[in-house]
N, C-alpha and C positions, 0 to 999 in steps of 0.2 A: 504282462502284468507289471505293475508300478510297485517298485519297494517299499512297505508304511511306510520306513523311517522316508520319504521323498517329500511328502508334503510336510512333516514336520521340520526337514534342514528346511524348505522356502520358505516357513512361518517365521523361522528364525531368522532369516534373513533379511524378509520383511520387517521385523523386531528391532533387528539392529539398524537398519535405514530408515525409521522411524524414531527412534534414539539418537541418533547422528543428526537427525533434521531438526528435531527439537534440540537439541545442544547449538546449533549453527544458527539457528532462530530466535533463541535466546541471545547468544553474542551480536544479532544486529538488534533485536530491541533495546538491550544496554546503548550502543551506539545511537540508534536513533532518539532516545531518552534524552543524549548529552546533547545530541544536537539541537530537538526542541526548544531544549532549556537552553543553550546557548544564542541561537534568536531570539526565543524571550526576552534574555537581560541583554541585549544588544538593542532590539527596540526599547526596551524600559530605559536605557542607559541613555540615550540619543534624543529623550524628549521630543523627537518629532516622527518616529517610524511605526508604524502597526502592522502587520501582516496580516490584510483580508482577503486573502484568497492563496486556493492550492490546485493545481492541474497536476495531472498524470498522462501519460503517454505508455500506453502498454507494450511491451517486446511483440508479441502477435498483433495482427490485425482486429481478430476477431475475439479479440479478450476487453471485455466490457464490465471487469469487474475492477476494483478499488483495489481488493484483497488487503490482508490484514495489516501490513503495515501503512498504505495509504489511507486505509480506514482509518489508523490512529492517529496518523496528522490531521488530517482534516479534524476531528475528534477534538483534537488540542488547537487548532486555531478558533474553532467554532469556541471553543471553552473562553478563549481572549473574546475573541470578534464574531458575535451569534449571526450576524448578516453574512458572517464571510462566504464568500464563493467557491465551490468545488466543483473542477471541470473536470470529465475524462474526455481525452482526444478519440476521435472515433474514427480508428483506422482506414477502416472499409471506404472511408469519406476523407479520402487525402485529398483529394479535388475539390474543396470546398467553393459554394455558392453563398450569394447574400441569403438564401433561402435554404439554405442547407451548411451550416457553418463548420461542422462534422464536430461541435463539442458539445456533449451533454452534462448537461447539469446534475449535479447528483446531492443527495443530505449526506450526511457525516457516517450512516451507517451503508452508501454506498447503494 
């Protein structure tokens, strides 16, 4: 038999590595925030630069999502440049063809 108190220490544990994640989650949205904004007035500043387009390239093969901070760039250039372009690289497809280019196109919510 399992001791109650058993599932209650891993809830807590769970608890606290959900707290830790969102603390470490938050400290790169700030960063990524400055960085944003720091493109921004660097194109604004330069009278001739706009940023229409953003790719990703995922750590796994077979990860086909944006996830949430890529979500939010894209998000923020679409906000500047609503035509801009957002590619994820598509792993599985490193061998690229004219007819299979391995990047997909995605909208800003990915």
């Amino acid at each position: 038999a399992v001791p109650r108190s058993k599932p209650l220490t891993a809830r807590a544990g769970y608890l606290q590595a959900w707290r830790n994640m969102r603390q470490y989650a938050s400290g790169w949205t700030s960063m990524l925030e400055t960085a944003l904004m720091l493109a921004d007035e660097h194109c604004k500043s330069s009278g001739k630069l706009q940023v229409v387009g953003y790719y990703q390239a995922n750590e796994l093969c077979d990860d086909l999502e944006l996830g949430p901070f890529g979500k939010k760039i894209a998000q923020k250039i679409r906000s500047v440049c609503p035509l801009a372009a957002c590619l994820l690289i598509d792993g599985a497809r490193m061998q690229p063809t004219a007819r299979k280019p391995g990047l997909l196109p995605l909208d800003a919510d990915g």
